[in-house]
C-alpha positions in Angstrom: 13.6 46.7 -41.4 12.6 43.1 -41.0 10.4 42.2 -38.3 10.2 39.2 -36.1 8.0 37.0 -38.3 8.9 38.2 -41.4 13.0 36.5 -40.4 11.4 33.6 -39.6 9.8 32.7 -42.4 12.7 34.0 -44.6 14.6 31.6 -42.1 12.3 28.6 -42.8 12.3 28.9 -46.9 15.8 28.6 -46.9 16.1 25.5 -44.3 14.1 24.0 -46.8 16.1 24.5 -50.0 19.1 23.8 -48.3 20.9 20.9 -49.4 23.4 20.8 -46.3 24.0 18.1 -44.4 23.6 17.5 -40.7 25.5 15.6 -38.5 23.9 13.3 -35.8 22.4 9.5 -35.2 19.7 9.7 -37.9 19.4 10.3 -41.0 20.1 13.7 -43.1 16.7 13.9 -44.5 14.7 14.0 -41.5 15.9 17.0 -40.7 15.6 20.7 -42.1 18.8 21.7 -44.4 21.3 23.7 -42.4 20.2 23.6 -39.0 22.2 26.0 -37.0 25.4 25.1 -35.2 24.1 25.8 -31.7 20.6 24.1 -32.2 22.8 20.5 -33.8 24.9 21.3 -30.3 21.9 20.5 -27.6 21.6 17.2 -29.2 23.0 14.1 -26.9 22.8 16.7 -23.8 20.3 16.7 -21.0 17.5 19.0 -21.6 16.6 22.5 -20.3 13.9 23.0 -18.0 11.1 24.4 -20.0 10.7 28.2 -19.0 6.6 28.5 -19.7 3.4 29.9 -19.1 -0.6 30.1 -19.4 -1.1 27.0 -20.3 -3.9 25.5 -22.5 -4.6 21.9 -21.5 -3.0 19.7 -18.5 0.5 21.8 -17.5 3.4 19.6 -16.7 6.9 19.4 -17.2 9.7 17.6 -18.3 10.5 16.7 -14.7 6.9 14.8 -14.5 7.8 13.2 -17.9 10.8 11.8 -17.2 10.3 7.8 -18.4 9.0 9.0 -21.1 9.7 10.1 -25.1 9.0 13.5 -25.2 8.5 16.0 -28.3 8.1 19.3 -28.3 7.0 21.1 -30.9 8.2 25.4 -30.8 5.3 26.9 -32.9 3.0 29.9 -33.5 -0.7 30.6 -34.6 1.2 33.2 -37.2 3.5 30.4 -38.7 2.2 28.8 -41.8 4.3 25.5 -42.0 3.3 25.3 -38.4 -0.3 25.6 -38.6 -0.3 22.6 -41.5 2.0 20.5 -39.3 -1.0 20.4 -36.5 -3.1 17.2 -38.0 0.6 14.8 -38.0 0.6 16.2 -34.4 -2.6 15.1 -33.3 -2.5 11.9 -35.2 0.7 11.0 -33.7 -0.7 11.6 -30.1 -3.7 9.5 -31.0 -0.9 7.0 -31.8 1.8 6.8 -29.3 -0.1 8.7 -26.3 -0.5 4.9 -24.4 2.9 3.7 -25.5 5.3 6.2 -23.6 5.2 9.4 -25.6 4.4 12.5 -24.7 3.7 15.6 -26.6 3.9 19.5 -25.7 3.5 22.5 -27.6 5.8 25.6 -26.8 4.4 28.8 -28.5 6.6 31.6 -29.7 6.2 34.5 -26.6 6.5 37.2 -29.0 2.8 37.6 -31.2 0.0 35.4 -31.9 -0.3 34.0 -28.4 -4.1 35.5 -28.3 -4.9 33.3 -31.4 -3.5 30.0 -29.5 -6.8 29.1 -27.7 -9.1 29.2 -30.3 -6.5 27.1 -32.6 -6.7 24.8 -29.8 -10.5 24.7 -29.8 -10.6 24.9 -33.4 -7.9 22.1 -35.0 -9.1 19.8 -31.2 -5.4 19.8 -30.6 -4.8 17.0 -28.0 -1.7 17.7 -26.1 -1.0 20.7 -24.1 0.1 24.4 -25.2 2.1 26.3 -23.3 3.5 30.1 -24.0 7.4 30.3 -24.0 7.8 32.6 -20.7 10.0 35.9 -22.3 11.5 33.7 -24.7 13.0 32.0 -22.0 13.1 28.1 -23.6 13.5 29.2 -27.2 17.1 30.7 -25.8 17.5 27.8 -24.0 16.8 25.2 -26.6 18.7 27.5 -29.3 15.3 27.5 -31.6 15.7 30.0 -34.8 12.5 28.8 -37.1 9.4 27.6 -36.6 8.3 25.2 -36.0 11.0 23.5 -34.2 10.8 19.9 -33.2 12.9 18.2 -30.4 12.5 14.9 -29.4 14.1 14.0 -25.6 14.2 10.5 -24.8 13.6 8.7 -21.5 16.7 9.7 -19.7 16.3 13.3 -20.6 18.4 13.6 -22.6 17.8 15.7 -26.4 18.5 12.9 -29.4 16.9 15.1 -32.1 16.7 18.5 -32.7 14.9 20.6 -36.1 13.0 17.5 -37.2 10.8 17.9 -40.3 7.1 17.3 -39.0 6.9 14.2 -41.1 10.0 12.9 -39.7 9.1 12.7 -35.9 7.3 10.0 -36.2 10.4 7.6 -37.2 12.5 8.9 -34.3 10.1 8.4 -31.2 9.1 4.9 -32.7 13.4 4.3 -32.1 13.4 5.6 -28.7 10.3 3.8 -27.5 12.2 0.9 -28.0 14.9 1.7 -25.8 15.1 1.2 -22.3 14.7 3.5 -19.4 12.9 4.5 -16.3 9.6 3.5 -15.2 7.4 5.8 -17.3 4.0 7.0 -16.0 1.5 5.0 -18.4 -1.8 4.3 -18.1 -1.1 0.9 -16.8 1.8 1.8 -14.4 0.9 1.7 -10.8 1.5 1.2 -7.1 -1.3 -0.1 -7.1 -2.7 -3.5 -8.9 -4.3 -1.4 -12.6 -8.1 -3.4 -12.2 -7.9 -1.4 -8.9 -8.4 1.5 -10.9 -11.7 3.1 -13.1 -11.1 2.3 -16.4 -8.6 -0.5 -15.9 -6.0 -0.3 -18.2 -7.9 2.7 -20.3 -7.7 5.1 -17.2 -6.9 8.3 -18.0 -3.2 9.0 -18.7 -3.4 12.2 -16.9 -4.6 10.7 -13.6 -2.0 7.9 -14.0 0.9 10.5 -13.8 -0.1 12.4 -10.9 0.8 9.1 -8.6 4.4 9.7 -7.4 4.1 13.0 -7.2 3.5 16.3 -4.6 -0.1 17.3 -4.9 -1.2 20.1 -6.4 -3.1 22.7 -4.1 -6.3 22.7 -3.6 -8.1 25.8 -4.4 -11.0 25.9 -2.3 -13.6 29.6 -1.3 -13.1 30.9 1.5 -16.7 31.6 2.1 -19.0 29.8 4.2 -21.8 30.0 1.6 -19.2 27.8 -0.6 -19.0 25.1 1.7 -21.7 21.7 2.8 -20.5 21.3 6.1 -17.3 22.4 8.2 -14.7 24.5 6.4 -11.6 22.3 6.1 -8.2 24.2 5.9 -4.5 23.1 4.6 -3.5 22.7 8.9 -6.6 20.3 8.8 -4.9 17.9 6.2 -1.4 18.9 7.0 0.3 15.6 7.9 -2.4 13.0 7.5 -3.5 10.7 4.8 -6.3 12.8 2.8 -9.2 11.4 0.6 -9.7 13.9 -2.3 -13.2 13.0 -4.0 -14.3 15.0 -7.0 -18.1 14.7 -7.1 -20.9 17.0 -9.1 -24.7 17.4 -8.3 -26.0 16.1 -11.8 -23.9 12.7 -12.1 -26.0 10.3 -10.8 -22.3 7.9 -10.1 -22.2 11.0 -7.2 -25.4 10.6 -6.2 -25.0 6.6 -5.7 -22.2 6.8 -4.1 -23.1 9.0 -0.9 -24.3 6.7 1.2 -21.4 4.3 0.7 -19.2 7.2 1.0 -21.3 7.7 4.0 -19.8 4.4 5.7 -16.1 4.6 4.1 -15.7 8.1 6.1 -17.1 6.7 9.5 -14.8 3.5 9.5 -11.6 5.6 8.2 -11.8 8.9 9.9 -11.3 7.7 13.4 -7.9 6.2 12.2 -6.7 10.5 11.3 -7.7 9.9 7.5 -9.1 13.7 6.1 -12.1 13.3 3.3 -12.6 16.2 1.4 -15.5 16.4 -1.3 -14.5 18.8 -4.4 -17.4 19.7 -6.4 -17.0 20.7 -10.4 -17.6 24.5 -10.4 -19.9 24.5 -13.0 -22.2 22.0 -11.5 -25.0 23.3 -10.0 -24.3 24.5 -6.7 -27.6 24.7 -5.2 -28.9 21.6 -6.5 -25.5 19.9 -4.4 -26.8 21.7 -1.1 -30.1 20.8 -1.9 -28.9 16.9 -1.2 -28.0 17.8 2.2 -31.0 19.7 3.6 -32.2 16.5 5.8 -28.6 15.0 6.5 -25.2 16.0 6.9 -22.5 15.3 4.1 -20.4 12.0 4.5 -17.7 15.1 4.2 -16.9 18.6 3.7 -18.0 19.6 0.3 -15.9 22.8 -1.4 -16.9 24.4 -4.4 -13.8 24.0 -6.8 -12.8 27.9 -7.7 -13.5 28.8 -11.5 -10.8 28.1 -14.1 -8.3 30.3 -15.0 -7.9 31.9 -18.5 -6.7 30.3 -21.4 -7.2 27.2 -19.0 -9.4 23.9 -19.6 -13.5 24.6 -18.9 -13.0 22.4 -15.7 -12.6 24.1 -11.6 -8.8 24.8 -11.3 -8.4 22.0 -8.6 -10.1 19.6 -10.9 -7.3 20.9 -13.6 -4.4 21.1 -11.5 -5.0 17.3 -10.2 -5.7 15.8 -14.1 -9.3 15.2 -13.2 -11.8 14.8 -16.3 -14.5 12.4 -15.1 -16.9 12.4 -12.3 -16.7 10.9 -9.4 -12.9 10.9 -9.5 -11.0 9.6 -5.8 -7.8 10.5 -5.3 -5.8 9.5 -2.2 -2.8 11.3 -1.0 -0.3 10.6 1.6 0.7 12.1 4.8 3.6 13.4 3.1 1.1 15.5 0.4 2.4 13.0 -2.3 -0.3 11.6 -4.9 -0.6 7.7 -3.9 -3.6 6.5 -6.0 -5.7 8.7 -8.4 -8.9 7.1 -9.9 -9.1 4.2 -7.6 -12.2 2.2 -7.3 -14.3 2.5 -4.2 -14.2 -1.2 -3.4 -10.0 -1.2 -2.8 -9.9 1.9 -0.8 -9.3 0.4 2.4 -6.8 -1.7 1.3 -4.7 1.7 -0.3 -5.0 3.8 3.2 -4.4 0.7 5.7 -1.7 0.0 3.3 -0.3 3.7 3.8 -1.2 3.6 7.7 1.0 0.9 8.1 4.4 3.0 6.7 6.7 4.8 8.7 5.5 8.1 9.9 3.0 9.2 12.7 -0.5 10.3 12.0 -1.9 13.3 14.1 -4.1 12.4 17.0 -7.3 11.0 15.7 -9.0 12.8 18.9 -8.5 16.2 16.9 -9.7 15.4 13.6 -13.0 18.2 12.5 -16.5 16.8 12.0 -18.0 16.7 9.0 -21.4 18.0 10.1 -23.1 21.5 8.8 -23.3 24.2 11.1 
């Protein structure tokens, strides 16, 4: 009896040999010879939600994506053609990453899952790796072989499915050129881009959390994990929250206190919530040790450790894109993402600027203190 990898590769050798054409808006050649009815079927329809999970590297979905040319890439550490096909991935990230294209990997969810992090760490994969949750998207998106590519335009819509790796490339330079929404670059904004660190190099990943609900914030419990007063979800719920991502050994954190110091004493009257989130694998007692003398300009939570298969950063650091330190982030009073990576100097203007919309602020009089206890 055949098993599971052993069809697939069977599956492959023929696609390749296959002189069959396909029908469809590009060309016969980029694609593998006798695709399968169903897969040539999905093309020119919206896509599927992707069904995934563990992720390896910043999780999104196509719902965050939307603006953007999206490829994804079904593959698995046991699949040969795969495996060769990972440099043309990378390079093409490295290529089209700041010009509206984004890039996900889907791994098969029946074997070599245990092998995907260390190809990750291994090959310096830069795009995010997801596991297929019970074969749930390969159903959906009607993949047979491996690797599969799909490429979904801006609209969300599939225009290419069981692309040759070598072919990708010619498809998302076509649909980059066409029109659609607003796509969440580096250099989209709310907010004017020299506002933000890194101008129009600012992190990608930062750039499209704006527009969208905040993650959670995983924060201990524990006293022992706190500089200052405990601050809970009720103590943010409905107000304008400052998120700051600090560590003890960057001295841009260390700088910054005192002006932070002042930023918090002017804004916090007005119901803003500041809430310092330090890197987990900073040194914890060398960040408590800055506060012996003085109270915090905020309450100071030890991020909680990340989980497996996940990025070496604290999971709220993860969740929220973070990859540089210090990182501010300003959310609304509806929990929605306004600015992430804004500069310190145009702070004020971003939360008078959100004061002034439609919606009522809790009564400053019951905002916590920031002092230790």
């Amino acid at each position: 009896m055949m098993t599971t990898r052993s069809v697939a590769f069977r599956t492959l050798a023929l696609l390749l040999i296959a002189s069959a054409c396909s029908a469809g808006e590009f060309p016969d050649d980029y694609f593998f010879g006798q695709r399968p009815d169903a897969l040539k079927a999905i093309e020119g329809k919206p896509a599927p939600t992707l069904e995934l999970d563990k992720w390896i590297g910043d999780e999104t979905s196509l719902d965050k994506l939307r603006g953007q040319v999206v490829v994804v890439d079904f593959w698995a550490t046991w699949c040969g053609p795969c495996m060769a096909a990972i440099p043309k991935n990378i390079e093409l990230v490295n290529k089209y990453k700041d010009k509206g294209m984004a890039f996900i990997g889907v791994h098969d969810s029946n074997s070599g899952w245990d092998k995907a992090a260390g190809v990750v760490q291994d090959r310096k994969i830069n795009y995010p790796v997801a596991l297929d949750k019970g074969g749930a998207s390969t159903k959906a998106y009607a993949v047979g072989f491996w690797p599969t590519y799909l490429v979904i335009d801006r609209k969300g819509v599939i225009r290419a499915a069981g692309l040759r790796p070598d072919k990708v490339e010619e498809v998302v330079k076509v649909l980059l050129e066409e029109p659609g929404g607003a796509r969440p670059s580096a250099t989209s904004g709310e907010f004017p881009i020299d506002w933000y660190v890194g101008g129009k190099s600012r992190l990608p990943g930062l750039a499209a959390m704006e527009g969208q609900p905040a993650p959670e914030i995983h924060t201990f419990e524990e006293r022992q994990s706190w500089i200052g007063m405990p601050q809970t979800i009720e103590d943010r719920e409905g107000r304008i929250t400052v998120l700051r991502f600090i560590a003890s050994d960057n001295r841009g954190t260390r700088n910054a206190m005192e002006q932070w110091r002042r930023t918090s004493e002017a804004m916090t009257p007005h119901g803003v919530v500041f809430l310092g989130i330090c890197d987990h694998f900073c040194d914890w007692s060398q960040m408590q040790q800055m506060f012996t003398d003085e109270t915090p300009p905020f309450p100071i939570a030890r991020d909680q450790s990340p989980e497996a298969g996940k990025l070496p950063l604290g999971r709220t650091a993860t969740s929220f894109g973070v990859r540089m330190w210090p990182t501010t982030i300003v959310i609304d009073r509806h929990g929605k993402v306004r600015a992430a990576g804004i500069k310190d100097g145009h702070l004020k203007a971003i939360i008078e600027k959100i004061i002034a919309e439609p919606g009522d602020l809790p009564d400053p009089a019951e905002s916590r203190g920031t002092g230790r206890s």
